[in-house]
C-alpha positions as CSV (number, residue, x, y, z in Angstrom):
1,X,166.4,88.1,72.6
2,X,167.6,85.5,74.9
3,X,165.1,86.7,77.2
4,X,162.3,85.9,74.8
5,X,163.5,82.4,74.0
6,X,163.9,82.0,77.5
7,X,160.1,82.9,78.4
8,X,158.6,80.9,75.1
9,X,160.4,77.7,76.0
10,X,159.7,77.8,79.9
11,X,156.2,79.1,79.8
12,X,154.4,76.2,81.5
13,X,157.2,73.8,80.4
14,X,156.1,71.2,83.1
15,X,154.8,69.2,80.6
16,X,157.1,70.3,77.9
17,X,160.5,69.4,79.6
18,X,160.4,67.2,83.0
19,X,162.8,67.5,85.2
20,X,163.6,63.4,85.4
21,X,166.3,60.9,85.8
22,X,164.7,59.2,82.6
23,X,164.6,63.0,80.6
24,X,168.1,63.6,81.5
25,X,169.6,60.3,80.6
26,X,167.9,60.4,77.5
27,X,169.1,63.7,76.3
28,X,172.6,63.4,77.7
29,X,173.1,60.2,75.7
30,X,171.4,61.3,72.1
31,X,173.7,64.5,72.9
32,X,177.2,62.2,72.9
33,X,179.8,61.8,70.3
34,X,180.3,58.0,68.5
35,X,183.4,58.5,69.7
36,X,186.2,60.4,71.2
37,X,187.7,61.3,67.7
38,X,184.6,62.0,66.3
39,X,185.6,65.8,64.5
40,X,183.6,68.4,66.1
41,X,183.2,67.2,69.0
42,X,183.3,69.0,72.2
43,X,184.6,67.5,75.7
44,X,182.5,69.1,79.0
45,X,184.0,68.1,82.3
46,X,181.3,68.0,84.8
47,X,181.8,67.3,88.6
48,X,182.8,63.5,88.1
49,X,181.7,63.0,84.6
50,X,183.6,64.0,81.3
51,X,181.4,63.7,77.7
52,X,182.1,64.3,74.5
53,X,179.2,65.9,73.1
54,X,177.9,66.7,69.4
55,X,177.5,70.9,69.1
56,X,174.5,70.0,66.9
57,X,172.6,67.9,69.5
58,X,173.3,70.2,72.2
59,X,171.6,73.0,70.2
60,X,169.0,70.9,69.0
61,X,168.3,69.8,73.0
62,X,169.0,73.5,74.6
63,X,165.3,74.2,75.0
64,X,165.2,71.2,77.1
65,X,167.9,71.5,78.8
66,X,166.8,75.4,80.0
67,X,163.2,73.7,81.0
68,X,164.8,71.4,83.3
69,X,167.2,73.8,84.9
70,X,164.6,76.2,85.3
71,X,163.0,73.7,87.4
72,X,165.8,74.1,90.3
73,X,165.3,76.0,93.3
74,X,166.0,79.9,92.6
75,X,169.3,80.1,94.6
76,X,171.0,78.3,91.7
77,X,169.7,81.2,89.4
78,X,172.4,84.0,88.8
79,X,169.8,86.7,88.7
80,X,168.8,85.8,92.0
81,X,170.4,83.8,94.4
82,X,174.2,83.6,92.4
83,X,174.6,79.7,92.6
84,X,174.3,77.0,95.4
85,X,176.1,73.4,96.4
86,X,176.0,70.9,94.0
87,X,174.8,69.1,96.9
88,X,171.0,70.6,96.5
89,X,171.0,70.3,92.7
90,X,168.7,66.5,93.2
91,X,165.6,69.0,95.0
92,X,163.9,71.1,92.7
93,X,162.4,74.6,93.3
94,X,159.3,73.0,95.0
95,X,161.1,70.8,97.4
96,X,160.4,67.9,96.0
97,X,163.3,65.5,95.5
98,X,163.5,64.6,91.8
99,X,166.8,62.1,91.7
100,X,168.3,60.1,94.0
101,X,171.8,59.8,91.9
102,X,174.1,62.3,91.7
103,X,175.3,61.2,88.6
104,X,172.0,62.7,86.8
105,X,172.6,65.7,88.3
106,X,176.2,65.9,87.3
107,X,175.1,64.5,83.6
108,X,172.6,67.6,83.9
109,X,175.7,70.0,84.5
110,X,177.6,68.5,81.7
111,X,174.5,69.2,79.3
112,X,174.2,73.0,80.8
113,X,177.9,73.7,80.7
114,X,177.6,72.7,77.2
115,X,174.7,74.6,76.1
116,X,176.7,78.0,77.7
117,X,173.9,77.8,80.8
118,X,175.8,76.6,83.6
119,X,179.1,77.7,85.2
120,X,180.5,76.5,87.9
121,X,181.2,79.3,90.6
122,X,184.6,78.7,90.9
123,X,186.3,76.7,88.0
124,X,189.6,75.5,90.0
125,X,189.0,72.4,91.0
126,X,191.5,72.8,93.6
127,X,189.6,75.3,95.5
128,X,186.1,72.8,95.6
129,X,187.3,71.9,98.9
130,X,187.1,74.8,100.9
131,X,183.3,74.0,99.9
132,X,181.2,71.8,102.0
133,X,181.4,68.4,100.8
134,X,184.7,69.7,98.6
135,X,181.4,69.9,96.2
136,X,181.0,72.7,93.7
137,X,178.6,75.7,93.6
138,X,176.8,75.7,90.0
139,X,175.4,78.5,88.9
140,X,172.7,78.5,86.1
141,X,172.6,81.8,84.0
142,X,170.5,81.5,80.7
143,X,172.5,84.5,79.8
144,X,176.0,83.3,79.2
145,X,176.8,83.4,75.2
146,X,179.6,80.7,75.1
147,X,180.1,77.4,76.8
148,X,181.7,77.1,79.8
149,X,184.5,74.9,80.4
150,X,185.7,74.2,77.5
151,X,189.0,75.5,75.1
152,X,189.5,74.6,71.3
153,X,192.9,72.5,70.7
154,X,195.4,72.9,67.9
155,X,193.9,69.1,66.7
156,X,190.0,71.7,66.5
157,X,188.6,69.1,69.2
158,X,187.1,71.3,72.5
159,X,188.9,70.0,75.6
160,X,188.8,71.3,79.2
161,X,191.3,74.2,80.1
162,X,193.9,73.7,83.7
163,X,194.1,77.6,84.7
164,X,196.8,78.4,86.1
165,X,196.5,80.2,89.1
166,X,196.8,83.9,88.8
167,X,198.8,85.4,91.8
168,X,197.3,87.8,94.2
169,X,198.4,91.3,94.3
């Protein structure tokens, strides 16, 4: 099923969902909360960025936000290459450079981790730095079900998660 909505909304989406600084901006920001105690809202914490996003507008944007991430360069795909530095996310699959601010692309991995399409490869933050740059590998998988990133408080507001560390046997 996924597979299908994947395919009808990426099917020559070139025209249908640019991969821009301008597209990106403009979703991110219709996709934000009025405010931070706006009910329903749910907090993604990208590389840099944190947002509090409305469910709704994410779902109402998701087709979008697949276009554009289907535009990056097949290494970040989890079918195929299993994610890449957040480093390469501002060249697309052509080789063309479409940003020149990582902020966009960190506002792009804010509106994928909330529409359950983008993970990052390893969520402790304290191991980014064994990466170079002490940036992240993202990993884009249009077949995740639930949003990464995110955990439901007692207060029913979605707020990042610390993990503890899990000891190795």
């Amino acid at each position: 099923m996924l597979d299908e909505f994947v395919e009808r909304h990426i099917t020559n989406d070139n025209e249908k969902h640019p991969l821009t600084n301008d597209n990106v901006e403009k979703i991110f920001v219709d996709c934000l909360a009025p405010n931070k105690d706006t009910e329903g809202a749910v907090l993604i914490e990208g590389v840099r960025t944190k947002a509090m996003f409305m469910p709704d507008k994410i779902t109402e944007h998701k087709a979008e936000i697949i276009g554009m991430l289907s535009k990056f360069d097949p290494t970040f795909m989890q079918d195929q290459g299993g994610g890449w530095s957040f480093l390469n996310m501002c060249v697309d699959k052509n080789g063309h450079q479409w940003t020149d601010f990582h902020l966009t692309c960190d506002k792009l991995i804010c509106l994928g981790l909330a529409s359950g399409t983008v993970k990052f490869l390893i969520e402790d933050r304290k191991l980014w730095k064994i990466f170079p740059g002490s940036m992240p590998y993202i990993v884009v998988d249009f077949n995740q079900d639930e949003p990464s990133n995110t955990t439901e408080n007692d207060a029913g507001r979605n707020q990042t998660e610390e993990k503890e560390p899990q000891p190795r046997i």
